[in-house]
Backbone bond lengths (Angstrom), bond angles and torsions (degrees), N, CA, C in turn:
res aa  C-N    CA-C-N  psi(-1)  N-CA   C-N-CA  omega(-1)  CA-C   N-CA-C  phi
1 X - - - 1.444 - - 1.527 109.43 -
2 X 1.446 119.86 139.41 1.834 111.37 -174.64 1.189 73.15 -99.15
3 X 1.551 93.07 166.99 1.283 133.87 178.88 1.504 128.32 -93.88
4 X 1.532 120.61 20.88 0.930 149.24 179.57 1.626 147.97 -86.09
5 X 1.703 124.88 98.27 1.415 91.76 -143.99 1.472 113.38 -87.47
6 X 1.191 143.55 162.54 1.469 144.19 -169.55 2.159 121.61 -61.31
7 X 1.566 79.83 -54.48 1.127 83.24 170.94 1.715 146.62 -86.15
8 X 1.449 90.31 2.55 1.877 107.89 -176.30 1.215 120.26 -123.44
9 X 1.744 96.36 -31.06 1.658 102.36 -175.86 1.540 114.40 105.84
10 X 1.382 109.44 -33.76 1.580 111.72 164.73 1.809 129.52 6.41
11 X 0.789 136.79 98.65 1.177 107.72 161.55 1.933 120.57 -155.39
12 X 1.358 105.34 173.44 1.543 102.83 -175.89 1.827 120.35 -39.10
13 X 1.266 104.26 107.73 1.775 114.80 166.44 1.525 106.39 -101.16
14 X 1.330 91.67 161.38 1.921 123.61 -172.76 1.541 102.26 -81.97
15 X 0.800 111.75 160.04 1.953 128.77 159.25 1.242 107.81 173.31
16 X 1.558 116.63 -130.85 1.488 106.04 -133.95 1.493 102.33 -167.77
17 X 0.895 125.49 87.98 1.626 128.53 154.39 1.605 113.24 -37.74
18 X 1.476 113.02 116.15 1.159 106.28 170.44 1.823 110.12 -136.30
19 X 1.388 103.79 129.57 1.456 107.43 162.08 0.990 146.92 -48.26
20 X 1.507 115.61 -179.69 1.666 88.92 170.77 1.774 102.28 -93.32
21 X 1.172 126.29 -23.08 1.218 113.43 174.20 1.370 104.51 -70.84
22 X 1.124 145.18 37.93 1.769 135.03 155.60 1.612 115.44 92.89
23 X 1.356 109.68 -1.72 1.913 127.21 -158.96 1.750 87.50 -86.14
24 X 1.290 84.11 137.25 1.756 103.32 -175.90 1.416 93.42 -115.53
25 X 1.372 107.89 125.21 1.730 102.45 148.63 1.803 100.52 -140.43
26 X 1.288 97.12 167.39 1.639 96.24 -172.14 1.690 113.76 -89.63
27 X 1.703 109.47 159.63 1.219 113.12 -176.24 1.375 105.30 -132.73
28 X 1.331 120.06 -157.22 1.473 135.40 144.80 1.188 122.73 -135.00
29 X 1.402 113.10 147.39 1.401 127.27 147.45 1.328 138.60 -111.43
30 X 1.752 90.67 116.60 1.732 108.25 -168.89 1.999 117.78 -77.47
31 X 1.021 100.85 130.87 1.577 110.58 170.75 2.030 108.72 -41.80
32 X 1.199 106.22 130.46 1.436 99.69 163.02 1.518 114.08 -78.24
33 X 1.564 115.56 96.30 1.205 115.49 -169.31 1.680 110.91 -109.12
34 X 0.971 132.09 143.45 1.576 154.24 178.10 1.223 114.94 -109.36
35 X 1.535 129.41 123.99 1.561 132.58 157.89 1.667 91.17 -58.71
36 X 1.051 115.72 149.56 1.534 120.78 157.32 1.352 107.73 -161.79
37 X 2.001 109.13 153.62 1.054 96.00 -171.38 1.399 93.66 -117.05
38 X 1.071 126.01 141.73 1.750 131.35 173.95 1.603 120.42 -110.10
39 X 1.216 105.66 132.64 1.361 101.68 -173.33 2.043 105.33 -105.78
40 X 1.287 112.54 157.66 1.498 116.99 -128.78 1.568 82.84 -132.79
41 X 1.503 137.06 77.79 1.185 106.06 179.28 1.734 129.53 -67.30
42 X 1.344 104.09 -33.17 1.865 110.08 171.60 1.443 109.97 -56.98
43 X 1.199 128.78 -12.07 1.283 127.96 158.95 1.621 123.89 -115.35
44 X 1.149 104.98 12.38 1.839 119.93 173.35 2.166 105.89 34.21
45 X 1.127 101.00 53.90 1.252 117.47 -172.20 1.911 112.06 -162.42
46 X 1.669 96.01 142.65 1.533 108.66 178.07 1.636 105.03 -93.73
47 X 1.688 94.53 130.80 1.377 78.57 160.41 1.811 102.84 -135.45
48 X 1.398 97.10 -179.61 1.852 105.47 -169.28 1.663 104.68 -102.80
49 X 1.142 122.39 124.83 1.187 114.28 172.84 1.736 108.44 -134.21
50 X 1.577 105.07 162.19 1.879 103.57 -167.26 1.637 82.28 -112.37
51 X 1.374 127.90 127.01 1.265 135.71 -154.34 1.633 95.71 -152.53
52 X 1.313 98.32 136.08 1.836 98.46 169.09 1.626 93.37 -90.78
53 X 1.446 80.80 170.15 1.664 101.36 -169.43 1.530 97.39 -72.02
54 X 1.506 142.08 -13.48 0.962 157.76 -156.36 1.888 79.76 -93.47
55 X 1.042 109.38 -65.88 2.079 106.65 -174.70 0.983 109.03 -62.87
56 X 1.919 132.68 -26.83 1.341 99.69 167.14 1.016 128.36 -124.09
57 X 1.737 112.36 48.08 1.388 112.03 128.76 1.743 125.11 -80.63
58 X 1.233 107.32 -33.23 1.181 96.05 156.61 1.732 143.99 -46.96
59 X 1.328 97.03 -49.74 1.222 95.35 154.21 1.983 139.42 -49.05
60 X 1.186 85.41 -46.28 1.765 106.64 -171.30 2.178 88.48 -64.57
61 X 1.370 121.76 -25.44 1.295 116.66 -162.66 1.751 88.27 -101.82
62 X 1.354 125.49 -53.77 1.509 95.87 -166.44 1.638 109.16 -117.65
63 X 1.385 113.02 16.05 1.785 114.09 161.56 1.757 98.77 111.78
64 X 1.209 119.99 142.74 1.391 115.72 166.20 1.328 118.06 -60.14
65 X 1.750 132.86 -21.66 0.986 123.89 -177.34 1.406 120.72 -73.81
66 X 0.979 105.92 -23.06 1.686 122.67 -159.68 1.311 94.14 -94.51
67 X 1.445 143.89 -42.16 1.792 143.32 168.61 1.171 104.13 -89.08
68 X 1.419 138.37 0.75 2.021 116.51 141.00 1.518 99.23 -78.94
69 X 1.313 129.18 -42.65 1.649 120.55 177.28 1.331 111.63 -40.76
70 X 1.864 123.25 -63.77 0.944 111.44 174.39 1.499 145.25 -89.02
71 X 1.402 101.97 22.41 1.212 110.14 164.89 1.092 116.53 -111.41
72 X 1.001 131.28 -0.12 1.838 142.20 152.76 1.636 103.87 -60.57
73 X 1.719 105.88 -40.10 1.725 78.45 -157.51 1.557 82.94 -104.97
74 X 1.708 121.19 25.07 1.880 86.10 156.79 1.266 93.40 -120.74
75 X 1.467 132.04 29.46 1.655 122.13 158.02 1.340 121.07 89.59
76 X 1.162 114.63 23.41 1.583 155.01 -179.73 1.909 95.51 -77.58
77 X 1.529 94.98 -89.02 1.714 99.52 -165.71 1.179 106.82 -98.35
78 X 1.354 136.94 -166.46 1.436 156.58 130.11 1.828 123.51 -110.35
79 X 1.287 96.09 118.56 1.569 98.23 -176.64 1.455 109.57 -84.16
């Protein structure tokens, strides 16, 4: 499964564990991601999407229809 969320683009970045003595070793940081299922009324159908909590506030502010639109046209989803 990637680690990637659908509607924002989100996904796992690099950095760096550091001690307190100054010692670097590398880590990750994972997206807060959610299965969720959204229901679509212009298409009278549910669908499931893996969304950081970051996408669904977005959603909850400008409608699920309007963030599958624009995540179709920056190459995010497929409708």
């Amino acid at each position: 499964m990637s680690k990637v969320c659908e509607i924002t683009g989100k996904r796992v970045i690099t950095g760096n564990h550091v001690s307190h003595s100054n010692i670097k070793t590398k880590r990750k940081f994972y997206p807060n991601l959610q299965i969720k299922k959204f229901y679509v009324p212009e298409e009278d159908a549910w669908i499931t999407l893996k969304v950081s909590a970051h996408g669904i506030r977005n959603i909850n502010k400008k409608g699920i229809y309007a963030c599958l639109v624009e995540a179709e046209k920056n190459g995010l989803l497929r409708l």
